[in-house]
PyMOL CGO cylinders between C-alpha atoms (Angstrom):
from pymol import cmd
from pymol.cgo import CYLINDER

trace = [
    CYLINDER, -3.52, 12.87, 6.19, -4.08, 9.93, 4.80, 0.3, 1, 1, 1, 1, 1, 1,
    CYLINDER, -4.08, 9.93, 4.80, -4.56, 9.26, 1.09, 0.3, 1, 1, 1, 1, 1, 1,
    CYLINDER, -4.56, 9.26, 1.09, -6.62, 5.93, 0.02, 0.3, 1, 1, 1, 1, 1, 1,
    CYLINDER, -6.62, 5.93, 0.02, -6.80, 4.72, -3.46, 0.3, 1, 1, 1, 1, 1, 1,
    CYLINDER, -6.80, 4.72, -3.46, -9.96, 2.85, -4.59, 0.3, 1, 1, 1, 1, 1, 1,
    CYLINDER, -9.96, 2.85, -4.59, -8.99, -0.14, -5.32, 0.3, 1, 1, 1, 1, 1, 1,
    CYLINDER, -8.99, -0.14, -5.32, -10.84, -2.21, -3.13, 0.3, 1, 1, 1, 1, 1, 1,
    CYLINDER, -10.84, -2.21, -3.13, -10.16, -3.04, 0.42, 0.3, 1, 1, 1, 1, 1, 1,
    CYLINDER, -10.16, -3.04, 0.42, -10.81, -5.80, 2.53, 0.3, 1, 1, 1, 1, 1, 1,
    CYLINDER, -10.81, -5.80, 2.53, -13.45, -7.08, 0.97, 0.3, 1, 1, 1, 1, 1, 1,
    CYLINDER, -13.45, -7.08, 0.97, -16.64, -5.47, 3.06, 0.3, 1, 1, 1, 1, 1, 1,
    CYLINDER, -16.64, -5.47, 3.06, -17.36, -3.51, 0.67, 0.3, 1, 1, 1, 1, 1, 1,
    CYLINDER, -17.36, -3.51, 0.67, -19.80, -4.13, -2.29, 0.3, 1, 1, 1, 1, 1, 1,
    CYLINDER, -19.80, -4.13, -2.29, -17.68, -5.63, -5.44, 0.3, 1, 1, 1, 1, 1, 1,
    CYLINDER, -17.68, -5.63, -5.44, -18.73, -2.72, -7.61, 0.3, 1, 1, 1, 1, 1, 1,
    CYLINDER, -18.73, -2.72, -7.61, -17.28, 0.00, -4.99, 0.3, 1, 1, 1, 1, 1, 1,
    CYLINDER, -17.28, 0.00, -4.99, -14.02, -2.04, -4.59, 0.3, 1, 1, 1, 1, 1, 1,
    CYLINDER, -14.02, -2.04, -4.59, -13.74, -2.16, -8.58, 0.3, 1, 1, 1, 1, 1, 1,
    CYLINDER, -13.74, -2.16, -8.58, -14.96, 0.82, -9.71, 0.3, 1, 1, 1, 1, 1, 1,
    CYLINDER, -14.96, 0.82, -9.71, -15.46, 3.36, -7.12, 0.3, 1, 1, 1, 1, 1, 1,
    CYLINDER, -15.46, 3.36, -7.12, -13.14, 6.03, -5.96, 0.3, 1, 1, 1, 1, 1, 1,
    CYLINDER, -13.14, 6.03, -5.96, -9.99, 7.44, -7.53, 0.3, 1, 1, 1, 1, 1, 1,
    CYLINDER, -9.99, 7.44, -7.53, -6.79, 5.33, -7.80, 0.3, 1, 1, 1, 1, 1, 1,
    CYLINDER, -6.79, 5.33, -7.80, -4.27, 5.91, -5.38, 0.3, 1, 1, 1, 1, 1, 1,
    CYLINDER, -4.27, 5.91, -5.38, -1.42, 6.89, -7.49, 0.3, 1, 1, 1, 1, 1, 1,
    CYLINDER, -1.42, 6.89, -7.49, -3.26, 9.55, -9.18, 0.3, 1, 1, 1, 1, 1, 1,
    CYLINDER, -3.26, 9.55, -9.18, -5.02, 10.76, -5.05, 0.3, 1, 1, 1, 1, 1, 1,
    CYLINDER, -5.02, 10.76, -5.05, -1.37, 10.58, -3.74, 0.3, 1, 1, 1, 1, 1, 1,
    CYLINDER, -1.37, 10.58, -3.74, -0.09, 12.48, -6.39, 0.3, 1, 1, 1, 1, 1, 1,
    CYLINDER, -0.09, 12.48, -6.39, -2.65, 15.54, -6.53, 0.3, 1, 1, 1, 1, 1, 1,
    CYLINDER, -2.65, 15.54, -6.53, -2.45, 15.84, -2.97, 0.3, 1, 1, 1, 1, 1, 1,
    CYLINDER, -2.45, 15.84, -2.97, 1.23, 15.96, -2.90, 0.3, 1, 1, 1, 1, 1, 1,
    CYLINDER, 1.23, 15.96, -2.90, 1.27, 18.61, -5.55, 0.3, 1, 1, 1, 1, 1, 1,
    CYLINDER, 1.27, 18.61, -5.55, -0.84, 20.50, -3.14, 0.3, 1, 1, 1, 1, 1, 1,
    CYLINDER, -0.84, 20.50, -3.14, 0.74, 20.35, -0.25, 0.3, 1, 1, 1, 1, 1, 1,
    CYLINDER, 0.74, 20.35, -0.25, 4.31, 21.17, -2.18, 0.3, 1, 1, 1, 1, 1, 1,
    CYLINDER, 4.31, 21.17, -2.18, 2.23, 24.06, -3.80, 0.3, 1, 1, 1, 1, 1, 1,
    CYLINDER, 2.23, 24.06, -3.80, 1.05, 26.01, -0.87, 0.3, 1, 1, 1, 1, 1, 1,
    CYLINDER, 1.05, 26.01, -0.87, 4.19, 24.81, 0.90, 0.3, 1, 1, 1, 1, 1, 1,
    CYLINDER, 4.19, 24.81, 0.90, 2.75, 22.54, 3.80, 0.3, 1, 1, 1, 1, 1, 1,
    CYLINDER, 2.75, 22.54, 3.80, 4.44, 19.14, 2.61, 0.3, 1, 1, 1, 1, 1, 1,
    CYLINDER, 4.44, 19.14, 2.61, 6.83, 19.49, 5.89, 0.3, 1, 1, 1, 1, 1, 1,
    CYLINDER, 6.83, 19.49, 5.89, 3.89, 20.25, 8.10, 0.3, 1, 1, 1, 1, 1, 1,
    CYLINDER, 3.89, 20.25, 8.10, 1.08, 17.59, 7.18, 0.3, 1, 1, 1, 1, 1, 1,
    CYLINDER, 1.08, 17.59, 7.18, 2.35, 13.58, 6.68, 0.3, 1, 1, 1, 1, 1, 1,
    CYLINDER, 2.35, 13.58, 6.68, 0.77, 11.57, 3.86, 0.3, 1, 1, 1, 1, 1, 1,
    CYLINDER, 0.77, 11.57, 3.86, -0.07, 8.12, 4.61, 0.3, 1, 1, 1, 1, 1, 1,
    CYLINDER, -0.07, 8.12, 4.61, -0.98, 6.18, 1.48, 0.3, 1, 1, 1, 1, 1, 1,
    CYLINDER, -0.98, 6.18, 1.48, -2.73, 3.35, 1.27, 0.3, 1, 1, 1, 1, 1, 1,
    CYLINDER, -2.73, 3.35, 1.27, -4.66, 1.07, -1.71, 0.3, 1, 1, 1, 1, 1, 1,
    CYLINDER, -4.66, 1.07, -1.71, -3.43, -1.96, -2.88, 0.3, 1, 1, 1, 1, 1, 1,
    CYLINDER, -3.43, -1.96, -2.88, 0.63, -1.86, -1.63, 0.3, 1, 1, 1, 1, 1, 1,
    CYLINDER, 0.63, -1.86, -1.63, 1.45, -5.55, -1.15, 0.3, 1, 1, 1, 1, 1, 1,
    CYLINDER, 1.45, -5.55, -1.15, 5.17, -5.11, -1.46, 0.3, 1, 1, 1, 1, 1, 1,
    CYLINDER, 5.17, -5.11, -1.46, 8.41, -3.59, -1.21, 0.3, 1, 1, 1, 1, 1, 1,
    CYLINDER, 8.41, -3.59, -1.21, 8.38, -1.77, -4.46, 0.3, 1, 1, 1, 1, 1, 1,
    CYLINDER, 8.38, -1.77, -4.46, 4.66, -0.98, -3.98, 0.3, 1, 1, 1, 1, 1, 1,
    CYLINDER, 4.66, -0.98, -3.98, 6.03, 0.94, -0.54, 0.3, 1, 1, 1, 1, 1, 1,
    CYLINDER, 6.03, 0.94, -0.54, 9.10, 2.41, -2.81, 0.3, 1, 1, 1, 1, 1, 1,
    CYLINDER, 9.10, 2.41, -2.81, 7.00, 3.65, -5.60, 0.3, 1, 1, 1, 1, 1, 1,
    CYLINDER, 7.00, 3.65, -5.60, 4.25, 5.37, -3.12, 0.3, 1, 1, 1, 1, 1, 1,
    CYLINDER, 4.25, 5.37, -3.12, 6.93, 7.23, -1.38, 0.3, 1, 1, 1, 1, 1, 1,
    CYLINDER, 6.93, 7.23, -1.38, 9.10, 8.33, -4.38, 0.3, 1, 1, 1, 1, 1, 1,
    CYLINDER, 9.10, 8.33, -4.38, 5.27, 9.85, -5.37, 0.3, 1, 1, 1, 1, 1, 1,
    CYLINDER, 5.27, 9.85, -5.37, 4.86, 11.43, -1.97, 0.3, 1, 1, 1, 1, 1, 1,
    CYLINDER, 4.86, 11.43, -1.97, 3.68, 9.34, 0.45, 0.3, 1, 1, 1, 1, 1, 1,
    CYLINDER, 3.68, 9.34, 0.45, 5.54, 9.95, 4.58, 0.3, 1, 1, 1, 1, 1, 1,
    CYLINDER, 5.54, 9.95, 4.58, 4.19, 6.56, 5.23, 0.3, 1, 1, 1, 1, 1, 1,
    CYLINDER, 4.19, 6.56, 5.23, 2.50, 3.67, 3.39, 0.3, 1, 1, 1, 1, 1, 1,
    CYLINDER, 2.50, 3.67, 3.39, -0.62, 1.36, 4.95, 0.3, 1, 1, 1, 1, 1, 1,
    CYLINDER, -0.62, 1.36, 4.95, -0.33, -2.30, 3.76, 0.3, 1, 1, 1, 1, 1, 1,
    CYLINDER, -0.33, -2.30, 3.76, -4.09, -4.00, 5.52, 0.3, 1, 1, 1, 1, 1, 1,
    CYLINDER, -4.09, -4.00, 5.52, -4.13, -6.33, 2.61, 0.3, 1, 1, 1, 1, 1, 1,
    CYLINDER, -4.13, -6.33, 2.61, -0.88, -7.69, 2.49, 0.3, 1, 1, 1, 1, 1, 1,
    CYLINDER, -0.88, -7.69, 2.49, -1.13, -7.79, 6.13, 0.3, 1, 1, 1, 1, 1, 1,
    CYLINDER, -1.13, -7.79, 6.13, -3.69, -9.83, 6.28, 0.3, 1, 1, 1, 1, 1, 1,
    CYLINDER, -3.69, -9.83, 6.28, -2.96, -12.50, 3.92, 0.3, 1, 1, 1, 1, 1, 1,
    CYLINDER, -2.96, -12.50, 3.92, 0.23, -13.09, 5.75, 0.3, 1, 1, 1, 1, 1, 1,
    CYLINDER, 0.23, -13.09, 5.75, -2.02, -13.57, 8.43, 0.3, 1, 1, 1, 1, 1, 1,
    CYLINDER, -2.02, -13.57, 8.43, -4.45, -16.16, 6.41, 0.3, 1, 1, 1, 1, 1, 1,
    CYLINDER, -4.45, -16.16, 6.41, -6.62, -14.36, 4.87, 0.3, 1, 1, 1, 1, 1, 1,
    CYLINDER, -6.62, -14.36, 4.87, -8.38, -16.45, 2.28, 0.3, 1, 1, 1, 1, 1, 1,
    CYLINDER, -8.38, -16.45, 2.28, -10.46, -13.78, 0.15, 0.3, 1, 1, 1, 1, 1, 1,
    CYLINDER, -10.46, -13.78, 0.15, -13.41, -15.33, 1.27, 0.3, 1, 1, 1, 1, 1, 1,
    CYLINDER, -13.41, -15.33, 1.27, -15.54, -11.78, 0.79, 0.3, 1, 1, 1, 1, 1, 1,
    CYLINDER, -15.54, -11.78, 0.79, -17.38, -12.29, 4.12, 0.3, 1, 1, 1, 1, 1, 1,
    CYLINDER, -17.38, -12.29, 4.12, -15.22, -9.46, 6.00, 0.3, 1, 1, 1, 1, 1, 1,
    CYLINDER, -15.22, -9.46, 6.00, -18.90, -7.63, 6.22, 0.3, 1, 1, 1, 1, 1, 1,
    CYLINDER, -18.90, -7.63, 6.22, -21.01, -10.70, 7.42, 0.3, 1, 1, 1, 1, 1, 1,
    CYLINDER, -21.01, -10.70, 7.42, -19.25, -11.44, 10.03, 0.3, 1, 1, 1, 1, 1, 1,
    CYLINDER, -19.25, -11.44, 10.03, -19.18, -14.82, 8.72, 0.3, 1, 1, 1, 1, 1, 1,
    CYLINDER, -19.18, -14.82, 8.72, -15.13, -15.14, 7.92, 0.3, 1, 1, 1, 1, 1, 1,
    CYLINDER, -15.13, -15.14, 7.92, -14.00, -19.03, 7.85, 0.3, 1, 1, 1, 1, 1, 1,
    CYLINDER, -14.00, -19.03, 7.85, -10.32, -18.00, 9.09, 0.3, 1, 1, 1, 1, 1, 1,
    CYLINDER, -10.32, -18.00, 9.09, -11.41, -15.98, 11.46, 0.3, 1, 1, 1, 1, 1, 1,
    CYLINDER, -11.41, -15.98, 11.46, -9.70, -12.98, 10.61, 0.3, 1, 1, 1, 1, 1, 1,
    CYLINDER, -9.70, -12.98, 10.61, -12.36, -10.48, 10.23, 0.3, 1, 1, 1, 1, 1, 1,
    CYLINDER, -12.36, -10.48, 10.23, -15.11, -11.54, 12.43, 0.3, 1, 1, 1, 1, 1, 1,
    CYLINDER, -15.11, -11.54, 12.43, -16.56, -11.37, 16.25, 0.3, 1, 1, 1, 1, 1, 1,
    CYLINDER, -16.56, -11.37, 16.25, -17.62, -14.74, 15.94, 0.3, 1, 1, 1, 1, 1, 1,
    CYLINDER, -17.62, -14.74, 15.94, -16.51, -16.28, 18.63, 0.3, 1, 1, 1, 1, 1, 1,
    CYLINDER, -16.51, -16.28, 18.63, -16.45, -19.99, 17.26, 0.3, 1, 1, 1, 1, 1, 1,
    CYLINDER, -16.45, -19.99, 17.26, -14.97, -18.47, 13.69, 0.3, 1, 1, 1, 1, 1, 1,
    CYLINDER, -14.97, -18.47, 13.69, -12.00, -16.57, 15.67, 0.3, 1, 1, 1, 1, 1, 1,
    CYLINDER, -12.00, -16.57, 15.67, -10.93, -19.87, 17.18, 0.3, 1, 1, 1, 1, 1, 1,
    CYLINDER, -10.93, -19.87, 17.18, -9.52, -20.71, 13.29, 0.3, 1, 1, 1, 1, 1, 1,
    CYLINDER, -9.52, -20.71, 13.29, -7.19, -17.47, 14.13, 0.3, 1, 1, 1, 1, 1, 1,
    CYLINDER, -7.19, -17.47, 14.13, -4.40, -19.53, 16.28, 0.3, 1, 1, 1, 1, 1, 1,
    CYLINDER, -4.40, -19.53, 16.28, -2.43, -16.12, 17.03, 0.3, 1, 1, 1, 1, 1, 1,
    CYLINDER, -2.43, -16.12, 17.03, 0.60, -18.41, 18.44, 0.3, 1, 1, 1, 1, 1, 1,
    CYLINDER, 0.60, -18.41, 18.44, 0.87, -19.55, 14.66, 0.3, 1, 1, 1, 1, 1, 1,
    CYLINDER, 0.87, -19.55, 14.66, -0.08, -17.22, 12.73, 0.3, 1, 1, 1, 1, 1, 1,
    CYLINDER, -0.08, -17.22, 12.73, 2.04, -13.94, 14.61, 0.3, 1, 1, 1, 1, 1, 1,
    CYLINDER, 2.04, -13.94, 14.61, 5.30, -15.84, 13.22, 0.3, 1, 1, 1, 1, 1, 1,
    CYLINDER, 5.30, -15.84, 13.22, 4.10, -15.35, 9.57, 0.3, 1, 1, 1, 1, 1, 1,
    CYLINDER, 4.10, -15.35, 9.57, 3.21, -11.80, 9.94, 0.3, 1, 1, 1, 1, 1, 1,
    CYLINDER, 3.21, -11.80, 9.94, 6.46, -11.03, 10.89, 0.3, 1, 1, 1, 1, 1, 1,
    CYLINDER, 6.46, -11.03, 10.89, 8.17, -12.68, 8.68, 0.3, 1, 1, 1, 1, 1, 1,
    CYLINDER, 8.17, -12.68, 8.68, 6.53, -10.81, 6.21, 0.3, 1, 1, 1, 1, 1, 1,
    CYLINDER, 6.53, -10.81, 6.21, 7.01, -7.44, 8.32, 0.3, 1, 1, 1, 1, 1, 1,
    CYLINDER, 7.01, -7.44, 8.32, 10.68, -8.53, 8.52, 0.3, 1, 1, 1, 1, 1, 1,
    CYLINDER, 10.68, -8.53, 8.52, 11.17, -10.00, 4.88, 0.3, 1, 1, 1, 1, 1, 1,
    CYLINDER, 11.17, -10.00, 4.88, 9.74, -6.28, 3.51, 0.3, 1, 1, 1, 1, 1, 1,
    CYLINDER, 9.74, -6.28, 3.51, 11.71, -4.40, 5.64, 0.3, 1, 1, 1, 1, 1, 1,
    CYLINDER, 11.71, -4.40, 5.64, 14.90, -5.91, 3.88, 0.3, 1, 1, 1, 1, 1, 1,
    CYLINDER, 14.90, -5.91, 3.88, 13.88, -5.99, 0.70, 0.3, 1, 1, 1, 1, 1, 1,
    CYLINDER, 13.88, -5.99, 0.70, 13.20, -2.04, 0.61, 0.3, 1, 1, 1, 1, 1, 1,
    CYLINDER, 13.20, -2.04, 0.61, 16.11, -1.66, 1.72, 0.3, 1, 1, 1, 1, 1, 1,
    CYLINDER, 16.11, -1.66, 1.72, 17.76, -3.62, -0.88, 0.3, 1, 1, 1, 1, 1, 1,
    CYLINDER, 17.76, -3.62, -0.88, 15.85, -1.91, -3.33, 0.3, 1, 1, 1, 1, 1, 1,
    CYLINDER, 15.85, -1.91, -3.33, 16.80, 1.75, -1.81, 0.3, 1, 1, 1, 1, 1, 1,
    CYLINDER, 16.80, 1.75, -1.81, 20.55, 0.50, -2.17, 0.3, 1, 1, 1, 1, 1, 1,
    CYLINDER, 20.55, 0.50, -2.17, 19.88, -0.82, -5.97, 0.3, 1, 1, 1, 1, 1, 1,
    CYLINDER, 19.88, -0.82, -5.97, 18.59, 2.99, -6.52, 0.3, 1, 1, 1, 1, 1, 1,
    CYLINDER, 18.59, 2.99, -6.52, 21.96, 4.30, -4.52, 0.3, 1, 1, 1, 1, 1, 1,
    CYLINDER, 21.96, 4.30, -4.52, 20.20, 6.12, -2.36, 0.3, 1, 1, 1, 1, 1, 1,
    CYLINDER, 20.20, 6.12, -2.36, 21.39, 6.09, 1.37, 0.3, 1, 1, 1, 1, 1, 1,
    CYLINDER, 21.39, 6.09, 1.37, 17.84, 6.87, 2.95, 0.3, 1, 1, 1, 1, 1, 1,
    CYLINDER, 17.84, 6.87, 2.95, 14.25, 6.50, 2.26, 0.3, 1, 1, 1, 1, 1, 1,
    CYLINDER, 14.25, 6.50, 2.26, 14.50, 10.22, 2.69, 0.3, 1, 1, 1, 1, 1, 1,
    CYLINDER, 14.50, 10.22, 2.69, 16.38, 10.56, -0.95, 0.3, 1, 1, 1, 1, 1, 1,
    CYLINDER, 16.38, 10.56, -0.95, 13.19, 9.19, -3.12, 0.3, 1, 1, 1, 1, 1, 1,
    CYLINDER, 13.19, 9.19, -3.12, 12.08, 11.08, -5.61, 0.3, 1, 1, 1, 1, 1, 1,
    CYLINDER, 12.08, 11.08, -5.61, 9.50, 10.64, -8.43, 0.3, 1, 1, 1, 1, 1, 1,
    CYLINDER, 9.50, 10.64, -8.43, 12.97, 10.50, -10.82, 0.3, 1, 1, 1, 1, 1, 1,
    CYLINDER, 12.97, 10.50, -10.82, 14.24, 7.45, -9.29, 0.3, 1, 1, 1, 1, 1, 1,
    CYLINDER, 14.24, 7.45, -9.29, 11.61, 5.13, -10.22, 0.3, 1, 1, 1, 1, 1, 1,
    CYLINDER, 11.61, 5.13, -10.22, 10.49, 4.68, -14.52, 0.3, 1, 1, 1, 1, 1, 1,
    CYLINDER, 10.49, 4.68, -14.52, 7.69, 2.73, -16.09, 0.3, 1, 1, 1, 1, 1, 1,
    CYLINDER, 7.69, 2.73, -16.09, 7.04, 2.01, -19.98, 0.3, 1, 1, 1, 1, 1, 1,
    CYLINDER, 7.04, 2.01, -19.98, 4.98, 4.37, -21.55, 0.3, 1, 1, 1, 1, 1, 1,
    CYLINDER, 4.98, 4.37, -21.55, 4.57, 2.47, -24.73, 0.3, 1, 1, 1, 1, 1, 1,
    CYLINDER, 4.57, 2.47, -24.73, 6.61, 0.22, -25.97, 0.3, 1, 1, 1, 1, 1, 1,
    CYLINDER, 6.61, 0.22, -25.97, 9.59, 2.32, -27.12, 0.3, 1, 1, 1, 1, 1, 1,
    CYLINDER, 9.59, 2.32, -27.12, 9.58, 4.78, -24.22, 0.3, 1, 1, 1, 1, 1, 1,
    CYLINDER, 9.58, 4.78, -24.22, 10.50, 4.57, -20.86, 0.3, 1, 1, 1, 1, 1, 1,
    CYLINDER, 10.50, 4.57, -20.86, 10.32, 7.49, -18.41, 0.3, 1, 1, 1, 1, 1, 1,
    CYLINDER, 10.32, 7.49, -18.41, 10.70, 8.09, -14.95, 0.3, 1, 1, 1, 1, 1, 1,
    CYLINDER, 10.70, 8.09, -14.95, 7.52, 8.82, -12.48, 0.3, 1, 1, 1, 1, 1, 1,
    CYLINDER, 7.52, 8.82, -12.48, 8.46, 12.46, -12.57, 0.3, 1, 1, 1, 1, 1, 1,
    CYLINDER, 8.46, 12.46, -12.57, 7.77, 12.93, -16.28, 0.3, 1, 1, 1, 1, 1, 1,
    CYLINDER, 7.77, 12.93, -16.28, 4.58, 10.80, -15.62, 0.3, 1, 1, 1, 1, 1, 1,
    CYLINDER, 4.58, 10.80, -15.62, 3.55, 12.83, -12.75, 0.3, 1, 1, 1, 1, 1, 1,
    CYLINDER, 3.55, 12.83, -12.75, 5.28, 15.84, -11.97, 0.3, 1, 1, 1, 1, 1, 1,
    CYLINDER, 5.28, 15.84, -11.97, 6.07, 17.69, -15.49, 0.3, 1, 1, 1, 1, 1, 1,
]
cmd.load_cgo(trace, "trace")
């Protein structure tokens, strides 16, 4: 199942859906994930969750909350050269990322640009990992809402679980 937050996308959409249309992922993952636990089908349905993850804590944070899997299109594609350009839905894009155009998809050199997508594929990886090891965990497998905090207010800290779960 997959779980995506409104807030945004790739740009095809109108500006007031990608700002103000749809519920935020965190608060999507989380309800469905309290579902699933509820009626006991977490170990037979996968959560892929997507919205707005353009790093390795974004991909920690969304699976502490839940998430089997986590969909990065956005981060993806700026590693690839996407400039933002808002044209993704005229078919008009000047990097030639998201277009048919057959003169605009010549800006896409694939030979160039593949080496920066992994990099970032690679340069993620690693850094959840590190991030994993800063929590002590072994395994992605060990997250849990508990692992991760945010400030509350100014005075309080508390972990996801209190945010989210209690």
């Amino acid at each position: 199942m997959s779980v995506d937050g409104g807030e945004g996308g790739t740009g095809s959409a109108p500006l007031e859906f990608t700002n103000y249309i749809g519920t935020p992922l965190i608060e999507g993952l989380v309800f469905i994930n309290k579902q699933l636990l509820k009626h006991n089908l977490k170990n037979q349905i996968k959560i892929i969750a997507s919205g707005k993850a353009v790093d390795a804590f974004d991909v920690v944070k969304y699976l502490a909350l839940g998430a089997d899997a986590v969909g990065m299109a956005r981060s993806f594609m700026l590693s690839l050269g996407c400039i933002q350009a808002r044209e993704c839905n005229l078919d008009t894009c000047p990097v030639g990322v998201a277009t048919q155009d057959e003169d605009l998809v010549k800006a896409l050199v694939v030979e160039k640009k593949n080496v920066r997508v992994k990099n970032y594929h690679s340069k993620t990886v690693v850094a959840i990992k590190e991030i994993i090891a800063a929590l002590g965990l072994h395994s992605i497998s060990e997250l849990a809402p508990n692992h991760i905090f945010r400030r509350r207010k100014d005075e309080e800290v508390v972990s996801l679980d209190e945010v989210y779960y209690n």
